[in-house]
N, C-alpha and C positions, 0 to 999 in steps of 0.2 A: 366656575368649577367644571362644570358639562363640557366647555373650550379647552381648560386642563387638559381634559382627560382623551377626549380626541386628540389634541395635538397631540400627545405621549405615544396614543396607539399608534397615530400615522407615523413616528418614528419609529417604529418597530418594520412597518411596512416600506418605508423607503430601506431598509437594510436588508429586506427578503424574507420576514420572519410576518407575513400579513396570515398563515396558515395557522398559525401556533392557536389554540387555546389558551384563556384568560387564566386556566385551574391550572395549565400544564406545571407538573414535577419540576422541578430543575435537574432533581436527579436523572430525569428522564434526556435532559438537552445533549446535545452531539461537544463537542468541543468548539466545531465552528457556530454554533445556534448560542452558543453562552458568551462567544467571545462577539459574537453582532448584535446579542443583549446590551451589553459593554458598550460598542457605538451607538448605539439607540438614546443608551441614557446621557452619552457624551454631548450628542446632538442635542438633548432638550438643555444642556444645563450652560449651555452658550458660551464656551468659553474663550478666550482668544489667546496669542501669548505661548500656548502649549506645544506639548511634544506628543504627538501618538505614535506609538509602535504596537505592530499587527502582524501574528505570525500566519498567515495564508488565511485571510479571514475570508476566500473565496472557497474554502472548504464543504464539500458538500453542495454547493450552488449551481443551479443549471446555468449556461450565459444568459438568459434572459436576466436572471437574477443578480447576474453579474455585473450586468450594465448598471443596476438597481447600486450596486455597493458603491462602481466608481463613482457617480453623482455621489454618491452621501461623504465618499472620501473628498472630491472636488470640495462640496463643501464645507468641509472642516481645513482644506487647505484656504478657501477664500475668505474665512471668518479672522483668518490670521495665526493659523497652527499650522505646525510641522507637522507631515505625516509621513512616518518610515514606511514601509512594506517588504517584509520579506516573503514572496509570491514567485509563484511559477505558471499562474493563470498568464496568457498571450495577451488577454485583451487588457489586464492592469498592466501590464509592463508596457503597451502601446500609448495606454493614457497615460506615463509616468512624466514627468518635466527633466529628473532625471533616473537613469538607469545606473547603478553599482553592479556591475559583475563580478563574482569571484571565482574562479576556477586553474587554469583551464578545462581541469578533471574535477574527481574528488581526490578524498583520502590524499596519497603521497604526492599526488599529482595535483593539487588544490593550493589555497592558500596565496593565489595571487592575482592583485587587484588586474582584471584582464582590460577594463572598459569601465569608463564612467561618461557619461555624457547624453543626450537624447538620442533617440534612434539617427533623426537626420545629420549628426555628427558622424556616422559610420561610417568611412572612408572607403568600403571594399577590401580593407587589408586585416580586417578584424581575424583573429585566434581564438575568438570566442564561439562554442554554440549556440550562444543565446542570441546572438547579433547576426549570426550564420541562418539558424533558425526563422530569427524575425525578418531577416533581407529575403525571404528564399532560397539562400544559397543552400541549407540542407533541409529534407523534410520527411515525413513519414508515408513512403508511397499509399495508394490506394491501392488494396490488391486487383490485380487483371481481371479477377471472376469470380464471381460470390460461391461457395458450397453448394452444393444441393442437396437435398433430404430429403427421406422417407419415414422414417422412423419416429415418433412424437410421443410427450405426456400433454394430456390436457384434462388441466384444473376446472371443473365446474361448481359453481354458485359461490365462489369467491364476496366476500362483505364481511371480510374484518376492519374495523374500523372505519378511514370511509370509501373502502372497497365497494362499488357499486352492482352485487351481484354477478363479478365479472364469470367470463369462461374463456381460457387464455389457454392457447395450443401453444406450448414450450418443442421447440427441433431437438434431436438428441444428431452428436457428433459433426455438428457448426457451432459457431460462434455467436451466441445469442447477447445482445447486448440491451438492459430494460433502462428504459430513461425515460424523463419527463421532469417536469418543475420540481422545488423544492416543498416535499410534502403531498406530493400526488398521488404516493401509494406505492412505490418503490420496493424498499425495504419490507413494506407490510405483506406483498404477494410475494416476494420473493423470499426473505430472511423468518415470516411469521405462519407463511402457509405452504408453499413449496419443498423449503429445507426437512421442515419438522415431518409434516404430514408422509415425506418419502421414506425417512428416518424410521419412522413406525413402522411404514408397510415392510423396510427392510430388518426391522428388529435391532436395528442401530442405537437408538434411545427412545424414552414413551416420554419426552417432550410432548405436550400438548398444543398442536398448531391454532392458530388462528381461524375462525367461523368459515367455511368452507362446506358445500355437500358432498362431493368428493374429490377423487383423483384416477383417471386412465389413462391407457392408450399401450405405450409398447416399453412399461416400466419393469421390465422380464428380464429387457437388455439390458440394462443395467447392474453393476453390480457391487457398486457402493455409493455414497453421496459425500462428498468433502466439500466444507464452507472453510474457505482460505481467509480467515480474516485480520485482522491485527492484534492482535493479544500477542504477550510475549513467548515466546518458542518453549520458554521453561522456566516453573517457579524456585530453580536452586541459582544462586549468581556463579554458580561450577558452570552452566553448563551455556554453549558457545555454539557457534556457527556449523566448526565440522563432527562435534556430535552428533547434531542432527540430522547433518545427511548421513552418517552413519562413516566418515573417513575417518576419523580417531583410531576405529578399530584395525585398520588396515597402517596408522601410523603405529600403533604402538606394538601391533603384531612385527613391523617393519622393523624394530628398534629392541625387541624381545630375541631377533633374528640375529641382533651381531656377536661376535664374538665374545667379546669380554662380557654381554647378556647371559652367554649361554657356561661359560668359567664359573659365572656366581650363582646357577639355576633363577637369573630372573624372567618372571611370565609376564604375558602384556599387561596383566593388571597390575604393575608396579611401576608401568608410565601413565598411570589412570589416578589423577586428585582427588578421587570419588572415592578410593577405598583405602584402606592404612598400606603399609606397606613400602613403597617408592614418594610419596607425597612424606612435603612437610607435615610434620603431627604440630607446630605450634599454632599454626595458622591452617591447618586441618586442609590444605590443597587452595585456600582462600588465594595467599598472597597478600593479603593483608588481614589485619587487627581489630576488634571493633572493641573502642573503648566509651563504656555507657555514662552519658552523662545525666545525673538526675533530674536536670531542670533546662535542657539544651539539648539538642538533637545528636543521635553516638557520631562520634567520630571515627575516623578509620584510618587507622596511621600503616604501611607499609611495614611486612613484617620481619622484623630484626633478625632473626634465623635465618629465611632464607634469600632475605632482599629481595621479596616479592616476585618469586623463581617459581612458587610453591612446593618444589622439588627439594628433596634431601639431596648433599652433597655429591653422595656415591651413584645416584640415579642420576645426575647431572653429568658423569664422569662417562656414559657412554652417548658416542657419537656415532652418527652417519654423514655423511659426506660433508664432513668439519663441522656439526651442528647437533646440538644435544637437542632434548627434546622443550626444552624451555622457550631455545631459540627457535625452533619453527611452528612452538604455537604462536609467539609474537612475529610471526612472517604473517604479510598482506594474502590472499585469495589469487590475487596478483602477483606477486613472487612466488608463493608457495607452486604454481602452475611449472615456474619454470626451473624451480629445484628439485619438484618430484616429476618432472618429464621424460624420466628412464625408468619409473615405476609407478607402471599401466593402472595396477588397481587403486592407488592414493589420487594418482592424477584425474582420472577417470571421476570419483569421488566428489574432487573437489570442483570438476569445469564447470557444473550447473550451477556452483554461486558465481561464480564469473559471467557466465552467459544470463544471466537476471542482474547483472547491472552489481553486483555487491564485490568486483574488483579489489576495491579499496578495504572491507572489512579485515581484522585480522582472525586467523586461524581460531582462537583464543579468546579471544570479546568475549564478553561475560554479556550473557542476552539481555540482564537488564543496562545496558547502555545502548542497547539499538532501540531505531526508534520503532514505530508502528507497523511504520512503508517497508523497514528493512526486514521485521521479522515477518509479515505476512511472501516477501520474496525470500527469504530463507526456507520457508514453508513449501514456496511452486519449486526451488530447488530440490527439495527432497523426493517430488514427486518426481521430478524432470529425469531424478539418477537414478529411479528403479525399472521403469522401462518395462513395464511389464505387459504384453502380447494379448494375455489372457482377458486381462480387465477392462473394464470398459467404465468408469469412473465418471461421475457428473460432477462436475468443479462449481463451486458458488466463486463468486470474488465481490465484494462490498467494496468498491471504488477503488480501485488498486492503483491509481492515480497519483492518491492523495501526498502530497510531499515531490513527487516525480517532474525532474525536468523532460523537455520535450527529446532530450538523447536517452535520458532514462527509459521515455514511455518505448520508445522505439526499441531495447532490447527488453524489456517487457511483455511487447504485442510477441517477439519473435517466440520467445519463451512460453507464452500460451500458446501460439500457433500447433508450437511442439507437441505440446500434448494433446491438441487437435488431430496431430498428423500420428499419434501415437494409437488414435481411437477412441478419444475418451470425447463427452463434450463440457463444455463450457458456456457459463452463466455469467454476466457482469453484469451489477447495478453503476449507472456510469454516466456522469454531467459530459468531460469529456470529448470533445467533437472530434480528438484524431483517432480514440478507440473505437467511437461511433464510427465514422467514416470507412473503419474496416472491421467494421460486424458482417456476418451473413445474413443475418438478422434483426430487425428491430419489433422492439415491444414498446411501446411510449405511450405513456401515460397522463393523465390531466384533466381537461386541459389547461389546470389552476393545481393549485394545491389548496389544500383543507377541506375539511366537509360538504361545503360546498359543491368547491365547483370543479376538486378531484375525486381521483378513484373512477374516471371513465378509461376507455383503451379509446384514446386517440388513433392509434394506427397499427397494423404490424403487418411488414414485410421485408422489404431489400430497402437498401439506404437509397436507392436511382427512386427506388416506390414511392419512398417517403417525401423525397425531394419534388418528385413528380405531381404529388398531393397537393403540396402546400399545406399540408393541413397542420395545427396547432404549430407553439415555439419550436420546435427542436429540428422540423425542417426548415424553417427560414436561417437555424444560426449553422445546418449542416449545406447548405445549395452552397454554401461561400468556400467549402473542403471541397468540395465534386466537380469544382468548376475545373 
């Protein structure tokens, strides 16, 4: 039985989950820590014959840990199963036997099978970024020169959890990036003591942070705190991509402006789904139905009034440049660019979902159909489009990675950058090696995860520093970017 039960545990540990406590929650697990629960119990129950599919189960995992997962995938491929992956980690797509590409974009631009075949199959003539990417043909420079600083908070007597009494000087207006293994104390200093504890001093929310003795340094500068993280943008299924940054207002101001608008006294709020007036009343601005089934989940049938226009007929009846307003919430972030390109304040509105990679979303999406990664970048948009002089804003991001190809991450870092260059600074908890590679900073953590043998500061400085250390994982898997 004692052999049971070690074997069991060591399956846990070959899949990167050796950190976890025996008590832990489940309600407490990440999405990636539930779904390598999953491989763990695959592995003990020996089966052959099978089919596994795995949607980025490198989620959350530093590369050490990574390497950790591909062995454990290897082996359920050598037992005699099939193992899918849909991944965007470099080093599973390296280990793959073979590669399925789809793209060559997203959205309108997607949808076709670009590449199938091993890396060594890539002829040079590839269309793809993923084969571009993995050849070197493109990649995410290293910046010429790291930041410099003056200006610092720092956290003393840090030990939440198994925070080891730390005192961790944070830079303000670089780019700080905190890493280390999976379970090292990451999220605990950063998401359970930093965020909340600046929150208070600033009267933002009385969150109660994590065991900590204090917090100083030059927290004056500052003058707000934002945690970027993935929750969705809005809990109404009304509300979409350019509400949020705030361009609706300037569409429906733009379509209140036309003529046959201003013939029937209509105001902007009668091209707005959110209130009576210009919106379908059957479907309440929905665009579709929800029909309740007692013993089966509602249904949603598309709605017979307005064919899921959400618009009444007569609000549908004005146009701007041959396009009602139905049709250019169903326009791309990408079209939409270059139909409102002669009106500065719509356009202007809309570029920062474009310039964060969200191209492909439409005007219109209904937030609950984005996923995590799109709405946490819907979020750095809204900040990207206000531009503000004044502020001086400390940014969190909790892996802003997560779902992200290596073209993704690349207008990603550009889009932080910006708001770097805006004034403000920036925070990222980040496994990562092309985010790391161009931090100004590193804070890494470890040199294990769990109780044990995390919760130290392995290191903090310039990524050349880190490299230069050798000290703990995360400089042996970053010398291999710097070279």
């Amino acid at each position: 039985m004692i052999t049971e039960i070690r074997s069991r545990l060591g399956y846990l540990t070959e899949v990167g989950l050796g950190y976890l406590t025996l008590n832990r929650l489940t309600s407490t697990l990440s999405g990636g820590e539930y779904q390598r629960i999953k491989l763990a119990t695959s592995l003990g129950s020996a089966l052959v014959g099978s089919m596994y599919i795995m949607d980025e189960p490198s989620i959350g995992l530093h590369p050490r840990d990574t390497n950790q997962m591909i062995g454990v995938l290897k082996t359920l491929r050598d037992l005699g199963n099939t193992v899918i992956v849909v991944e965007h980690e470099e080093e599973i797509m390296r280990a793959a036997d073979q590669i399925v590409d789809i793209g060559p974009g997203a959205g309108m631009h997607g949808g076709t099978l670009v590449f199938q075949g091993s890396i060594k199959d890539v002829n040079g003539k590839s269309t793809s970024h993923t084969m571009d990417y993995l050849k070197g043909l493109e990649n995410i420079q290293v910046p010429p020169k790291r930041r410099k600083w003056k200006d610092s908070i720092t956290i003393f007597g840090a030990r939440e959890n198994n925070l080891k009494n730390l005192k961790v000087k944070i830079p303000l207006a670089v780019l700080t990036v905190v890493t280390g293994v999976s379970g090292s104390g990451k999220s605990t200093l950063v998401s359970k003591i930093l965020y909340p504890s600046l929150g208070r001093l600033m009267g933002v929310f009385a969150e109660t942070p994590g065991k900590y003795e204090r917090i100083d340094g030059d927290t004056s500068r500052l003058t707000s705190i934002e945690f970027v993280d993935q929750h969705p943008i809005g809990k109404s299924s009304r509300s979409n991509p350019i509400s949020y940054v705030k361009a609706y207002d300037a569409i429906r101001q733009l379509y209140s402006d036309q003529s046959l608008s201003k013939k029937r006294g209509y105001k902007p709020s009668v091209f707005s789904f959110n209130v009576e007036g210009g919106r379908c009343e059957t479907c309440q601005g929905e665009g579709e139905t929800k029909v309740e089934m007692q013993f089966m989940a509602d249904i949603f049938l598309k709605c017979e009034s307005c064919q899921g226009k959400r618009f009444k007929k007569e609000t549908l009846e004005i146009e701007w440049n041959g396009k009602n307003i139905a049709e250019v919430l169903d326009l791309t972030v990408e079209e939409a660019l270059e139909f409102f390109k002669d009106k500065k304040p719509v356009h202007d509105k809309i570029l920062p979902l474009y310039d964060v990679g969200l191209g492909y979303v439409k005007l219109g999406q209904s937030s609950n159909s984005l996923s995590g990664g799109e709405a946490q970048r819907v979020k750095l948009a809204s900040f990207l489009g206000k531009n503000s002089s004044s502020d001086h804003i400390l940014f969190i991001f909790d892996e802003p990675t997560t779902g992200l190809h290596f073209h993704d991450i690349s207008k990603l870092l550009k889009a932080i950058n910006a708001l770097i260059d805006q004034g403000h600074s920036v925070i990222i908890i980040e496994h990562n090696m092309e985010v790391i590679k161009c931090a100004d900073w590193i804070i890494d953590l470890g040199p294990e995860g769990g109780e044990k043998n995390g919760g130290h500061i392995v290191f903090e400085g310039t990524p050349e520093a880190l490299v230069k250390s050798s000290t703990g994982h995360t400089a042996r898997f970053l010398k291999e970017k710097l070279v």
